[in-house]
C-alpha positions as CSV (number, residue, x, y, z in Angstrom):
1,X,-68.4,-52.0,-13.8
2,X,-68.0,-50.3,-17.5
3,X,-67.7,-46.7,-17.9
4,X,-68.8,-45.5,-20.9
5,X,-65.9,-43.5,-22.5
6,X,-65.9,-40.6,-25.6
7,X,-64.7,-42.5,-28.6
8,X,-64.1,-39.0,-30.6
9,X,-60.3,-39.6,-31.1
10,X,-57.9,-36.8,-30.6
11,X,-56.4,-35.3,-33.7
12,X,-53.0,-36.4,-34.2
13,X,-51.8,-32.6,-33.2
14,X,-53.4,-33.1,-30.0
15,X,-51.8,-36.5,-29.2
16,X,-48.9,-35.4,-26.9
17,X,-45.4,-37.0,-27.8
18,X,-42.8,-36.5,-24.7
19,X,-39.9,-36.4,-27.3
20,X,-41.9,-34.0,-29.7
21,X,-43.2,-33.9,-33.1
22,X,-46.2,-35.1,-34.6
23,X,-47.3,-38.5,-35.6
24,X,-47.6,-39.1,-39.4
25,X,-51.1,-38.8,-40.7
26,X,-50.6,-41.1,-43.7
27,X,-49.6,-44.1,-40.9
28,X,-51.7,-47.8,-40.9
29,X,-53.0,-47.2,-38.0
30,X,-53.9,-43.6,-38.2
31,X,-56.0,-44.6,-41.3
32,X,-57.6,-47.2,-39.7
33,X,-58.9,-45.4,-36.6
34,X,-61.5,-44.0,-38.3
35,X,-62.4,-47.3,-40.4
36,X,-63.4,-49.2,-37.0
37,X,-66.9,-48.3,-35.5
38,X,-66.1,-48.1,-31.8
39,X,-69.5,-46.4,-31.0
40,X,-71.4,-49.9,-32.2
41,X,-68.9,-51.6,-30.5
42,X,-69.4,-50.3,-27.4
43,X,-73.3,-50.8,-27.8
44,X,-72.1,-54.7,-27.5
45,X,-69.4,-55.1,-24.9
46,X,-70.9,-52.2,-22.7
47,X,-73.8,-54.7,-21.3
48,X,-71.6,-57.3,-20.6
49,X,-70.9,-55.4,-16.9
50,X,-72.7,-53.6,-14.4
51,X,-73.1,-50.1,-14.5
52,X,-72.2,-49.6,-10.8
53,X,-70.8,-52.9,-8.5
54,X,-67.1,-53.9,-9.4
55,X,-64.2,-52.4,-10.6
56,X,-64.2,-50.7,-13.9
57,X,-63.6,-52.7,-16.8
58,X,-60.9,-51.5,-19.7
59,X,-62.6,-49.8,-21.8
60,X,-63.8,-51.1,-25.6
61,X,-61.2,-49.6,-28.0
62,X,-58.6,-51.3,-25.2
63,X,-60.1,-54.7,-25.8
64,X,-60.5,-54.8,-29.2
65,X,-58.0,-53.1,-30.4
66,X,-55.7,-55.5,-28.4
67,X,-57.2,-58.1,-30.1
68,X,-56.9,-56.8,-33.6
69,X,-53.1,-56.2,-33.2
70,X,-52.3,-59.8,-32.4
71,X,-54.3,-60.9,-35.1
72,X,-52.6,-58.6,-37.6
73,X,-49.3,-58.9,-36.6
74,X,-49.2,-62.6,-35.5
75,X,-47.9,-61.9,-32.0
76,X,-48.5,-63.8,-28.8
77,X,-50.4,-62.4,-25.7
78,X,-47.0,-60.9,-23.8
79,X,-45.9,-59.3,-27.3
80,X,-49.0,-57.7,-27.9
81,X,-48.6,-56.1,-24.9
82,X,-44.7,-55.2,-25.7
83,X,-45.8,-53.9,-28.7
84,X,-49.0,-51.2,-27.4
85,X,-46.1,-50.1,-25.1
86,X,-43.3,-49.2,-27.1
87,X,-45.7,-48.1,-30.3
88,X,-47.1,-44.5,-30.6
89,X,-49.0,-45.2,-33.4
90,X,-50.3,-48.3,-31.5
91,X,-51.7,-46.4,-28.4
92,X,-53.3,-43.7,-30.2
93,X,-55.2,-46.5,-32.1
94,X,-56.4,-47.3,-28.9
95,X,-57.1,-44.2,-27.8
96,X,-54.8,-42.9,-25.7
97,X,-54.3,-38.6,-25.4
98,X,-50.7,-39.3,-25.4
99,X,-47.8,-41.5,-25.3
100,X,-46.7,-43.6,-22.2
101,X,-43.9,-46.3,-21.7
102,X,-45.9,-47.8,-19.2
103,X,-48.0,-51.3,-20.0
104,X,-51.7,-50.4,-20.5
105,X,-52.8,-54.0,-18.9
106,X,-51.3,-57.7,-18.7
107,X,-50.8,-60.0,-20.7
108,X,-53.5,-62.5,-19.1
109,X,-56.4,-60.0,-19.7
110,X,-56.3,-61.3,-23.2
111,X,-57.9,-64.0,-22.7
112,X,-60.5,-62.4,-20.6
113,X,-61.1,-60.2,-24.2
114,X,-61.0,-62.7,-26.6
115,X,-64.2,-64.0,-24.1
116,X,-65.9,-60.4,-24.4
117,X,-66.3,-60.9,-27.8
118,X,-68.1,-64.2,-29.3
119,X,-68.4,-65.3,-32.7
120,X,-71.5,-63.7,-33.6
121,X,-70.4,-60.1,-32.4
122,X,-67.0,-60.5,-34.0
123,X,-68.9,-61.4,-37.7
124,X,-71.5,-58.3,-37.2
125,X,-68.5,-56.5,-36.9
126,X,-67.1,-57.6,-39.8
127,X,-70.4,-56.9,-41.6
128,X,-69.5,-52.9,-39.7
129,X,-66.3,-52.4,-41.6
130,X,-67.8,-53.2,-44.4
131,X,-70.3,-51.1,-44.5
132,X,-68.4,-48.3,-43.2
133,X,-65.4,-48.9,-45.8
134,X,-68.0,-49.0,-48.6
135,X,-69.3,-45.9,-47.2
136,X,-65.7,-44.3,-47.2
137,X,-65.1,-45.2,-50.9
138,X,-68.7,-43.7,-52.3
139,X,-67.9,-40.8,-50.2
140,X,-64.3,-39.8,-51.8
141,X,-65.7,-41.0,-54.8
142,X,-68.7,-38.7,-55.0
143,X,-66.5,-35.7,-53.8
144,X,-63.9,-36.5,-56.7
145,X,-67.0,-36.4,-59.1
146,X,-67.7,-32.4,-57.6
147,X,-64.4,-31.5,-58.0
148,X,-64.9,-32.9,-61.8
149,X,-67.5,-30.8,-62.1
150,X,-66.4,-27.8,-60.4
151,X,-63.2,-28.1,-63.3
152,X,-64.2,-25.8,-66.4
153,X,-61.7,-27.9,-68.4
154,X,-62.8,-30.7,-70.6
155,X,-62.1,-34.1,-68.9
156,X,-63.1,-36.6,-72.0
157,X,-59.5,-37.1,-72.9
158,X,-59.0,-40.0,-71.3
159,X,-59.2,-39.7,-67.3
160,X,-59.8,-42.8,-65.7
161,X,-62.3,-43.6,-63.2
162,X,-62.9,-46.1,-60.4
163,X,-65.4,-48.4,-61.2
164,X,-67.1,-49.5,-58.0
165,X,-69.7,-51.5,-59.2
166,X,-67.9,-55.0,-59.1
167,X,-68.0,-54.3,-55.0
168,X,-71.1,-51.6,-54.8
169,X,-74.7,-52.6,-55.2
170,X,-75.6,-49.2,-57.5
171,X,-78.7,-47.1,-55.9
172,X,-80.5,-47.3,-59.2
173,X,-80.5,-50.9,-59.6
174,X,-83.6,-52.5,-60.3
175,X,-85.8,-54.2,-57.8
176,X,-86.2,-57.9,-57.9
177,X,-82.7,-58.2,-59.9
178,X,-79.7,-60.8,-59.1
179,X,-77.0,-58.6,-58.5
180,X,-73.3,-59.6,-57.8
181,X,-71.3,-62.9,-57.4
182,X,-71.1,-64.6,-54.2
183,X,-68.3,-67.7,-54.0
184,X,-68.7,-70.1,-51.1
185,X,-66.0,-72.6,-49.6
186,X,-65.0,-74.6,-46.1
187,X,-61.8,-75.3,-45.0
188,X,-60.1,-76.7,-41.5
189,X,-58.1,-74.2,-38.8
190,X,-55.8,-76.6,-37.3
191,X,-55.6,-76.7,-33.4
192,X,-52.2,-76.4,-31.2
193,X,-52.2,-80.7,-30.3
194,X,-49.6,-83.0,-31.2
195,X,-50.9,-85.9,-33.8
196,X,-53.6,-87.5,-31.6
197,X,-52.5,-92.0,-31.2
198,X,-54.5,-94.1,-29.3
199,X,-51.3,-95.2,-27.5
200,X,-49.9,-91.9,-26.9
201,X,-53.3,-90.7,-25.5
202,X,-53.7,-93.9,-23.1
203,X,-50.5,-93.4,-21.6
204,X,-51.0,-89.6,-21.0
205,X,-54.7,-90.7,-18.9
206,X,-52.7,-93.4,-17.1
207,X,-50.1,-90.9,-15.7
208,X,-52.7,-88.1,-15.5
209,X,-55.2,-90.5,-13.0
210,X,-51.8,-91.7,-11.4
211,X,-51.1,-88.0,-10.5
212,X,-55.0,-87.8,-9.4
213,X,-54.1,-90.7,-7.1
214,X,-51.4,-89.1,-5.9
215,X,-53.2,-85.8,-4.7
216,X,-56.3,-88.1,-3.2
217,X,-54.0,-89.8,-1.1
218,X,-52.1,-87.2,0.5
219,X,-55.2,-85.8,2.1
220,X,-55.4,-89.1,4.6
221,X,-52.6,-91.8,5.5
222,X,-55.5,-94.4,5.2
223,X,-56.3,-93.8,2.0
224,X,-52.8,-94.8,0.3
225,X,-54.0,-99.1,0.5
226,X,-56.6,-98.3,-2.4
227,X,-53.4,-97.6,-4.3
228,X,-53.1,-99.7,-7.5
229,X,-50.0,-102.2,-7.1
230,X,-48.8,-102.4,-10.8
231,X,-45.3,-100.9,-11.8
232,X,-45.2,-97.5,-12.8
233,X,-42.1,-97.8,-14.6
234,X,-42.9,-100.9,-16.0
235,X,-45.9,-99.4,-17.4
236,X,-44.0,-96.5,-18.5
237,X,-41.8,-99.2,-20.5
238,X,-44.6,-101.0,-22.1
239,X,-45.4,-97.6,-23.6
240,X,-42.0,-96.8,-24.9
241,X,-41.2,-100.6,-26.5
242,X,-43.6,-99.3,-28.7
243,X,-43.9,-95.8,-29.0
244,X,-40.2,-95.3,-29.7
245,X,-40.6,-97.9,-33.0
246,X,-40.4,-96.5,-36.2
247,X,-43.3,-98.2,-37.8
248,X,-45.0,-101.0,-35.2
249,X,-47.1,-103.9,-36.6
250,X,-50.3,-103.1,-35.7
251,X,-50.2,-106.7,-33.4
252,X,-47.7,-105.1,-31.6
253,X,-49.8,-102.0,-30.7
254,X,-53.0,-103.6,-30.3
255,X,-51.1,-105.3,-27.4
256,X,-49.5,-101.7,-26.4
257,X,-53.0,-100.4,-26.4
258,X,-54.7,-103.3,-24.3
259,X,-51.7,-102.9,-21.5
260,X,-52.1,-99.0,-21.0
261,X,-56.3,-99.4,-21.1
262,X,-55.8,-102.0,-18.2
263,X,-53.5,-99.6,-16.2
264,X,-56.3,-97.1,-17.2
265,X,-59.3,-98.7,-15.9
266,X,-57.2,-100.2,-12.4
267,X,-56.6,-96.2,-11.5
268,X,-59.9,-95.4,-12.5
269,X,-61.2,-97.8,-10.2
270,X,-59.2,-97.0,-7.2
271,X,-60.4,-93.4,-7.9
272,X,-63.5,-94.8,-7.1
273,X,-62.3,-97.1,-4.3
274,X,-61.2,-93.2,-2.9
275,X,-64.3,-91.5,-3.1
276,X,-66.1,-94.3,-1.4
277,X,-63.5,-93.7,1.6
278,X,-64.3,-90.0,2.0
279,X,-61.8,-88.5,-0.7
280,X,-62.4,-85.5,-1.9
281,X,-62.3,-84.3,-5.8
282,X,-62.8,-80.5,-4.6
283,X,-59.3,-80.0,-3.8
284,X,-58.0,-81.1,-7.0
285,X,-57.1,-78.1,-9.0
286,X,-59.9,-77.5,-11.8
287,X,-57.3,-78.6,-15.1
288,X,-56.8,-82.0,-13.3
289,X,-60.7,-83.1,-12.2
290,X,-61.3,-81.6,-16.4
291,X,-58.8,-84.1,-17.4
292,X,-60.0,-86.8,-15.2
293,X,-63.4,-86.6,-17.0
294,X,-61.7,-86.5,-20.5
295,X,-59.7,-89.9,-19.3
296,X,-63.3,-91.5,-18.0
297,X,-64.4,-90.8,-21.7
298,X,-61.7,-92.1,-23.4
299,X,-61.5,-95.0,-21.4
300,X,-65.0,-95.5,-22.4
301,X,-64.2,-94.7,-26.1
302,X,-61.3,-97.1,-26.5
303,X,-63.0,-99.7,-25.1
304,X,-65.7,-99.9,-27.1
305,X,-63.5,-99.3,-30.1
306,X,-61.1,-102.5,-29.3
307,X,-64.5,-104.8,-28.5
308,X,-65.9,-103.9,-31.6
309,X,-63.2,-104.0,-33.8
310,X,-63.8,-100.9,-35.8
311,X,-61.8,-97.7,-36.4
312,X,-64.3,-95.1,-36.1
313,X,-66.4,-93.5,-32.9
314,X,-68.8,-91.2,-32.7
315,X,-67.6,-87.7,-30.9
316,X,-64.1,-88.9,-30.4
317,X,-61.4,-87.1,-28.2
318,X,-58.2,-86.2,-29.3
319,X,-56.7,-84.3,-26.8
320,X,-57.3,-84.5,-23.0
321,X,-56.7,-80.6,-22.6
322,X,-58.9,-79.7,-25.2
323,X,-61.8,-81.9,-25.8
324,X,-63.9,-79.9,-27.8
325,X,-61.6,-80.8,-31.1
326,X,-62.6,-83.7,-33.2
327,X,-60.8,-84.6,-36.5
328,X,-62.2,-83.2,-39.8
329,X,-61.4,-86.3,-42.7
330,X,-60.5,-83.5,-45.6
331,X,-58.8,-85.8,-48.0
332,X,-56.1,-83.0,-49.4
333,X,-52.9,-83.8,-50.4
334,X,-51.1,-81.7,-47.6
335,X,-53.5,-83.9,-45.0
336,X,-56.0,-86.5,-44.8
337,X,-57.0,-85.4,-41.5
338,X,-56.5,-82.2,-39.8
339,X,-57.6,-81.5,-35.9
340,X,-59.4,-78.4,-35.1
341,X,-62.6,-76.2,-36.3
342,X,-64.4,-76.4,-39.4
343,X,-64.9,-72.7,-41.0
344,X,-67.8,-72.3,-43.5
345,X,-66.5,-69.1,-45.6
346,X,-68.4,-66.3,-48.7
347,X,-66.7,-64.0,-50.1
348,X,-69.2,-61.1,-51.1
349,X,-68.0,-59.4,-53.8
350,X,-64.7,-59.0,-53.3
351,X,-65.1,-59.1,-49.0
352,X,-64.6,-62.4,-47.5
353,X,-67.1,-63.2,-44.7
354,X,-67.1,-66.1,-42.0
355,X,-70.7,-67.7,-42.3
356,X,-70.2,-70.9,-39.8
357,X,-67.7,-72.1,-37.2
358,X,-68.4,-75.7,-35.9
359,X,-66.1,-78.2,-34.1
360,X,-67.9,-81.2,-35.4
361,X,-67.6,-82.5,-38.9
362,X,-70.2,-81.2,-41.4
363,X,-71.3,-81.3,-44.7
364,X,-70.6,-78.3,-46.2
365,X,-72.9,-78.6,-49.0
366,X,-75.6,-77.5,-46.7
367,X,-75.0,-73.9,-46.2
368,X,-75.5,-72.5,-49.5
369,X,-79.0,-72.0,-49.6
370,X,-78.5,-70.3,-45.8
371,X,-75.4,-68.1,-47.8
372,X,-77.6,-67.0,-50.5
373,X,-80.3,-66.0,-48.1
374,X,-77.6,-64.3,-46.2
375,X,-76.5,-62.0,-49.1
376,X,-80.2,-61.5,-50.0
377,X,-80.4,-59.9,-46.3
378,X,-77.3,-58.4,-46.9
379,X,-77.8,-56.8,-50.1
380,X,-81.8,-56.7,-51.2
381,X,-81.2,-59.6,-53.7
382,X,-79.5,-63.1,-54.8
383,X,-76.9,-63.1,-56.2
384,X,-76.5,-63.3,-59.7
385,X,-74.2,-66.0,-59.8
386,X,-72.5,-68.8,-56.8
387,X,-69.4,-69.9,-57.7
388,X,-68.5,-73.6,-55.4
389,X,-66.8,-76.7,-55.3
390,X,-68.5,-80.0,-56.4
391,X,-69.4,-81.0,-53.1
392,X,-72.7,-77.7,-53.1
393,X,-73.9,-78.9,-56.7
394,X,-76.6,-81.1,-55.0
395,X,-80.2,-81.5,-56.3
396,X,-81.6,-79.1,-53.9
397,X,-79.2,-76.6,-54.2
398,X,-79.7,-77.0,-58.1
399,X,-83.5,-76.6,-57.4
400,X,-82.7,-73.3,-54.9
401,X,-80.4,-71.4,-57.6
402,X,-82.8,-72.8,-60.4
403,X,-86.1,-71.4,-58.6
404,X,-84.7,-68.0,-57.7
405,X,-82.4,-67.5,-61.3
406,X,-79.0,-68.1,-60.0
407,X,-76.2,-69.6,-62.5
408,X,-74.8,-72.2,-60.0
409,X,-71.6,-73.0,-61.6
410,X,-70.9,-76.7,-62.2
411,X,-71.7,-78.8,-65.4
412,X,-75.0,-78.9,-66.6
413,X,-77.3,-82.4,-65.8
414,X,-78.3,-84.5,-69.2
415,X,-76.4,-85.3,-72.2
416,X,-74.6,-82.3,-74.0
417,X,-76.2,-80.4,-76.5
418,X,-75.3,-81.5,-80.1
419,X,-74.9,-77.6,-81.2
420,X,-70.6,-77.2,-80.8
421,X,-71.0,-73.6,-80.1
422,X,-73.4,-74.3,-77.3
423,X,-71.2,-76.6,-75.4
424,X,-68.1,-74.3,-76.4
425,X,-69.9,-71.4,-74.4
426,X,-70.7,-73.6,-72.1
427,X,-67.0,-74.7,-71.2
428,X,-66.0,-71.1,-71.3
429,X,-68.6,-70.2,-68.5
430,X,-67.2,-73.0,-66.3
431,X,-63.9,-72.3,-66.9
432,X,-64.8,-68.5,-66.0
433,X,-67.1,-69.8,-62.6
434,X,-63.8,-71.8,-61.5
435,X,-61.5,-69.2,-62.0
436,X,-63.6,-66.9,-60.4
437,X,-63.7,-69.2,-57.5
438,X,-60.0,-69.3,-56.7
439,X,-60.8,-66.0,-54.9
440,X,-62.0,-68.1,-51.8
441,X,-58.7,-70.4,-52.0
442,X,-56.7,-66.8,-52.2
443,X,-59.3,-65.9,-48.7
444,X,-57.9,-69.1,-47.0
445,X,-54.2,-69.0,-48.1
446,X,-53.7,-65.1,-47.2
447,X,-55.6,-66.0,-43.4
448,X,-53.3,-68.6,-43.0
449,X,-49.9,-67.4,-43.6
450,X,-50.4,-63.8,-42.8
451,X,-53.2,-64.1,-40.3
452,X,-52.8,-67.4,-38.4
453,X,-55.3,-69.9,-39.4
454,X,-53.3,-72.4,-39.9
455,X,-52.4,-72.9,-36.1
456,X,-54.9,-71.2,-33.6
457,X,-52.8,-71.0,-30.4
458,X,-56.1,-70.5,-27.8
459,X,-57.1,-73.4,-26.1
460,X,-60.7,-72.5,-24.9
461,X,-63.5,-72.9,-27.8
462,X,-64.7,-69.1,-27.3
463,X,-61.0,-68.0,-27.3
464,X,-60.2,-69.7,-30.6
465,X,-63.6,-68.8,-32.4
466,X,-62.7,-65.0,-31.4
467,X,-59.2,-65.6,-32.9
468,X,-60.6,-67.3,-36.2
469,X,-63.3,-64.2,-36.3
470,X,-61.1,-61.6,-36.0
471,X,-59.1,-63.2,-38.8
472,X,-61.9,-61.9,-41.2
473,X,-62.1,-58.4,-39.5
474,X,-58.4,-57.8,-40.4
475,X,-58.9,-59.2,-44.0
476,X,-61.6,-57.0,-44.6
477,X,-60.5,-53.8,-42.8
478,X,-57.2,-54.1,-45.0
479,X,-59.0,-54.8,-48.1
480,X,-61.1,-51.6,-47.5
481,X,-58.0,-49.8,-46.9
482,X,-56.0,-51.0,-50.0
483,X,-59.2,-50.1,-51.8
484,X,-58.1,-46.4,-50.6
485,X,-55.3,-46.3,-51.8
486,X,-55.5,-47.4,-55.0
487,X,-58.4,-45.2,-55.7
488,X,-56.1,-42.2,-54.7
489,X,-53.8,-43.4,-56.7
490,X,-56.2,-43.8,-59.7
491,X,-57.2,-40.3,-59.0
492,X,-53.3,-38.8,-58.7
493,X,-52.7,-40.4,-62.2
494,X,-56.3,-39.1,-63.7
495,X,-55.0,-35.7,-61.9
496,X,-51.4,-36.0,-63.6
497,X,-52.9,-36.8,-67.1
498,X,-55.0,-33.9,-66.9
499,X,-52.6,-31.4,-66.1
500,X,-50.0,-33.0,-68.4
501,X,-51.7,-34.6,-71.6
502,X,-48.1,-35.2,-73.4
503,X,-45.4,-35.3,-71.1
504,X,-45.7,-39.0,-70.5
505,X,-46.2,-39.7,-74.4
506,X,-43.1,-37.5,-75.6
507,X,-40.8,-38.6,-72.4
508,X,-41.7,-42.6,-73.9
509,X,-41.3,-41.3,-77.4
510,X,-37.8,-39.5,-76.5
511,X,-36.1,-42.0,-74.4
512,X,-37.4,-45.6,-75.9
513,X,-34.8,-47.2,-77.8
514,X,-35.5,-47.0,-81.8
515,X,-36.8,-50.1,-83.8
516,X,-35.6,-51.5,-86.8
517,X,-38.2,-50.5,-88.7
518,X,-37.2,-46.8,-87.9
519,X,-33.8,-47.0,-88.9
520,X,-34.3,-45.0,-91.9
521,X,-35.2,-42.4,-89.0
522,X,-31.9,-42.6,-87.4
523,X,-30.4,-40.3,-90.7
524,X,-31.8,-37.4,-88.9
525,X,-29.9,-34.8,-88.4
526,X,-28.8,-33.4,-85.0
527,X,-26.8,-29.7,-83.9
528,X,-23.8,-30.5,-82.1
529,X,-21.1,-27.4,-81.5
530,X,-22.9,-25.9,-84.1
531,X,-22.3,-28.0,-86.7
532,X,-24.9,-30.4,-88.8
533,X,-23.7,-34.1,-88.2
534,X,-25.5,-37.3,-89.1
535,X,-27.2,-39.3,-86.1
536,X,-25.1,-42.4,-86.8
537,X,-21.8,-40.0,-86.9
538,X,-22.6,-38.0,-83.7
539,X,-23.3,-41.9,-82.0
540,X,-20.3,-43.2,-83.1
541,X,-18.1,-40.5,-82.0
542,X,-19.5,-41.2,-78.3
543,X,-19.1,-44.6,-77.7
544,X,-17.8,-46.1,-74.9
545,X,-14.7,-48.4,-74.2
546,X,-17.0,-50.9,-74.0
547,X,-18.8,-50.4,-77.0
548,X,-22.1,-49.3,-75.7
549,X,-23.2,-45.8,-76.9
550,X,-23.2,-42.7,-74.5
551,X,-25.8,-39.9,-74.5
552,X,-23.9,-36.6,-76.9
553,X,-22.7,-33.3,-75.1
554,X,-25.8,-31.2,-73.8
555,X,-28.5,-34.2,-73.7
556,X,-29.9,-35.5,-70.3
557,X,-30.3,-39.2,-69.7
558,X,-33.9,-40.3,-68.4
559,X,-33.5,-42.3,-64.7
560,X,-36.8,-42.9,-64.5
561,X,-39.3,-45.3,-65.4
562,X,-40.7,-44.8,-69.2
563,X,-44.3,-44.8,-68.2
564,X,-46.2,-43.9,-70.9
565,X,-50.2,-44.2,-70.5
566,X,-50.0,-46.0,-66.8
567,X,-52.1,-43.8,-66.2
C-alpha cells in the first residue's frame, strides 16, 4: 500500500533540531531539494502499490533520495543508511520535519528501491532535472535583467553577463534551424566478478553440483548410491596443478579443462539419476537450483567449445552468480576485454545523458541516427553539429547528417581539395569537432572515479541498470547546480564592478611590482616625516637584513590577491 504524502518541504526554520539552531541555507543538500521534482516522481513509483491491501510502502523522497546519496557519495547499502542517520542536512533532503537518531529503514530495502525505479524512469528523470535546472537558471537570470533595469545607473561599462545560449535553446530561434552540438560515445561499466577462466569456472560448477548432490541426498538414505564415485580431493588437485602455475602451456590446460568437464557432466548426471528416484529440486534454496542452471549451460558451452576447437561462443557465461554479463572485446590499452554492461552515452549541450544500457555486445555506430532523433524530440531540431568517434562515420549515418544538414565530424570522403586554404579550414574544423568531443571522455572519467562506473557493486540486472542511471542524475543535478553558482558569482563580480569602477584597477596599479621600463618612474618623489626624499633613498633606507625591501613608515602592505579586471 502507498500513501500519497505532501512533498512541500518545510522551511529550514521549521525543521526542528533537538540541540538548536538552524540548518544553513547555503548547504548541498538544501540547494538541491528544490532541484529534484518529487511531485513527477511520485506520479511513477506511486502505481507500483495498491492503494489499500498491504502495508504502506516508504514513501518516494525515502527511496530515491536513498538512492541518490549512495550514488553521490560512493557508499555501500549499510552506510547509506549510517549516513541518513547521523546527517541533518541528509534527512531534511528526505523530508523529514525534524532530526532523529533513529535509522529511517534497513539496509536491505535498498535493493528493493533500486527495483522501484528501472532504467527508463531513472533517464526521464534525468531529462526532469534538466529541465527544471534550465528553468532555475532563466529564472534568476531574467530577474537579474529587472533589477538591471530597475538600476537608473548606466551599466555599459563593462558588466558581464552569463551567456546561456551554449546550454539554452533561445525562444526566438528560428524554426526549422540546427541548433546546438550533440557528442555521442559508448563505453563498458565493469561488473563485481573475478577474471572469468574456463578452468576456474569448471571447477566452481563441479563443487557447486557436488554441494547440490549433497542436499539431494540428505532428503532419503536411498538416494546416497547415485552418488558419483570419483575423488573429491583428487579433483580438487587436478584443478590446483594447474591453476596455481604461473603461466600453463595451453596442453597443460586443455587437459585441466577436459578433467573438470568430466567431473562436471558425471554430477550432472547423477542429478538426473536423483530426480528419476523421487528427489526433489524445491527444497534447494533458490541461489543454488539458479546456479545449477548456469552450470547445465556451461557444461553445454564448454563442450561445444573444446569439440569444435574454436575460442568464441555465442551468449557466453562468465560468472555462475550473475549470468546476465557477457564480455565486451573494447580493445583499449587499460583492457582488451572488460565484463559487464555496455552504456550508449550524449551529452546535450553541456548535460550528459544515458541513451542505451545493454548487456550484450553492440555496435555502437547504430545509435546515432536514434540520438539525433532523440535531441530533435528533446529540443524542436537537429543538431547543428555531432561530434563521434570513427566507429559512427558509416555511410548511413553520413547520408542521415547529410540529408538533414548536420556537420558530422570526421574527414571528408574523396581526394582533398587542391585549394591549401580549403583543406587548412578543413583540418582546423576537425581538430575543433575532436576537441570538442573530449567532453564525453570527461562524462565517462568523472562517472567513474567520482560516481562508480567503474565497478557496479549490484548483482541483479535491474539493480545495476538503476545504479548506472542514477549515475547520470547526479552528474547532471550537480552540473545544474555548479551552473548556480557560478552565475552568482558572475553576478557578485558584475555587482562589485558596478559599485566600484576603480578600486580593483588602482589596488593592481598600487601594489604590482614596477617594470623596467618604468624605472625612470621610480625618481618620484615621496613625503616621509615631512621631508621630500627620492623613491630609491626612502627604499634603501628600509631594507631588510636580508636584503629584500620593506614597505616605508605609514604605508599598508596588500595581503590580498591583486585582482584587477576578474571581474
Amino acid at each position: 500500500m502507498y500513501r500519497r504524502h505532501n512533498n512541500g518541504q518545510i522551511s529550514i526554520k521549521e525543521f526542528h533540531l533537538p540541540f538548536g539552531g538552524t540548518l544553513d541555507p547555503e548547504n548541498r543538500w538544501v540547494q538541491l531539494e528544490g532541484l529534484i521534482p518529487w511531485d513527477e516522481l511520485e506520479e511513477t513509483y506511486a502505481p507500483q502499490f495498491s492503494a489499500t491491501i498491504g502495508a504502506p510502502a516508504k514513501s518516494v523522497r525515502m527511496a530515491f533520495g536513498a538512492l541518490y546519496i549512495k550514488q553521490k557519495l560512493g557508499l555501500t547499502d549499510e552506510e547509506t543508511v549510517h549516513q541518513i542517520r547521523e546527517n541533518a542536512y541528509i534527512q531534511f533532503f528526505l523530508g523529514f520535519a525534524g532530526y532523529t537518531a533513529k535509522a529511517p529503514f534497513d539496509a536491505s530495502m535498498m535493493v528493493h528501491f533500486r527495483k522501484r525505479f528501472s532504467d527508463e524512469d531513472l533517464r526521464r528523470i534525468n531529462e526532469l532535472v534538466v529541465q527544471r535546472g534550465k528553468e532555475i537558471l532563466l529564472e534568476a537570470l531574467a530577474q537579474a535583467a529587472d533589477d538591471d533595469d530597475h538600476d537608473d545607473r548606466d551599466s555599459s561599462g563593462g558588466g558581464a553577463q552569463l551567456e546561456l545560449d551554449a546550454l539554452i535553446k533561445p525562444a526566438d530561434w528560428p524554426e526549422g534551424k540546427n541548433w546546438g552540438t550533440l557528442t555521442i560515445d559508448a563505453s563498458c561499466t565493469p561488473a563485481d566478478i573475478t577474471y572469468p577462466r574456463d578452468l576456474k569456472l569448471l571447477n566452481e560448477a563441479r563443487t557447486t553440483t557436488e554441494r547440490v548432490i549433497d542436499d539431494l541426498c540428505s532428503q532419503s538414505s536411498g538416494f546416497r548410491r547415485h552418488r558419483p564415485r570419483y575423488d573429491r580431493g583428487l579433483a580438487r588437485a587436478h584443478f590446483l596443478r594447474v591453476a596455481k602455475q604461473k603461466r600453463p602451456r595451453r596442453r597443460k590446460v586443455k587437459a585441466a579443462i577436459k578433467h573438470q568437464l568430466g567431473y562436471v557432466r558425471q554430477n550432472l548426471k547423477a542429478i538426473d539419476a536423483l530426480i528419476g528416484c523421487g528427489a526433489r529440486l524445491s527444497e534447494l534454496k533458490r541461489h543454488w537450483w539458479q546456479k545449477l542452471l548456469a552450470c547445465s549451460e556451461l557444461e553445454r558451452q564448454q563442450g561445444l567449445l573444446l569439440a569444435s576447437q574454436t575460442n568464441s561462443i555465442p551468449d557466453r557465461l562468465v560468472n555462475l552468480v550473475q549470468t546476465h554479463i557477457r564480455p565486451m572485446v573494447r580493445g583499449k590499452a587499460r583492457a582488451a576485454v572488460e565484463f559487464g554492461a555496455k552504456i550508449s552515452v550524449s551529452v546535450q549541450n553541456g548535460f550528459p545523458f544515458l541513451h542505451r544500457i545493454s548487456w550484450n555486445p553492440y555496435n555502437e555506430g547504430e545509435d546515432l541516427i536514434a540520438q539525433a532523433e532523440k535531441y530533435k524530440l528533446d529540443t524542436g531540431s537537429y543538431p547543428e553539429r555531432i561530434c563521434a568517434d570513427r566507429i559512427y562515420i558509416t555511410a548511413k549515418n553520413r547520408h542521415f547528417c547529410t540529408r538533414n544538414g548536420i556537420r558530422l565530424s570526421g574527414k571528408r570522403l574523396g581526394r582533398p581539395p587542391k585549394d591549401p586554404d580549403v583543406t587548412t579550414a578543413h583540418k582546423h574544423q576537425l581538430r575543433s569537432d575532436q576537441a570538442r568531443r573530449n567532453e564525453v571522455e570527461g562524462v565517462f572519467g568523472s562517472g567513474k572515479r567520482k560516481y562508480s562506473l567503474d565497478l557496479i557493486m549490484a548483482r541483479l540486472p535491474a539493480g545495476a541498470e538503476s545504479s548506472i542511471s542514477m549515475a547520470f542524475v547526479v552528474m547532471c543535478a550537480e552540473k545544474v547546480l555548479r551552473l548556480l553558482r557560478l552565475f552568482f558569482v558572475l553576478l557578485f563580480g558584475w555587482i562589485y564592478s558596478f559599485l566600484y569602477p576603480f578600486r580593483g584597477r588602482d589596488a593592481a596599479a598600487q601594489h604590482s611590482p614596477p617594470l623596467i621600463a618604468d624605472h625612470q618612474a621610480t625618481t618620484d618623489t615621496t613625503i616621509d616625516d615631512g621631508r621630500l626624499r627620492d623613491s630609491a633613498t626612502a627604499m634603501a633606507s628600509h631594507r631588510r637584513d636580508d636584503g629584500r625591501s620593506r614597505p616605508a613608515p605609514g604605508t599598508a602592505r596588500y595581503h590580498g590577491p591583486v585582482a584587477a579586471g576578474w571581474w
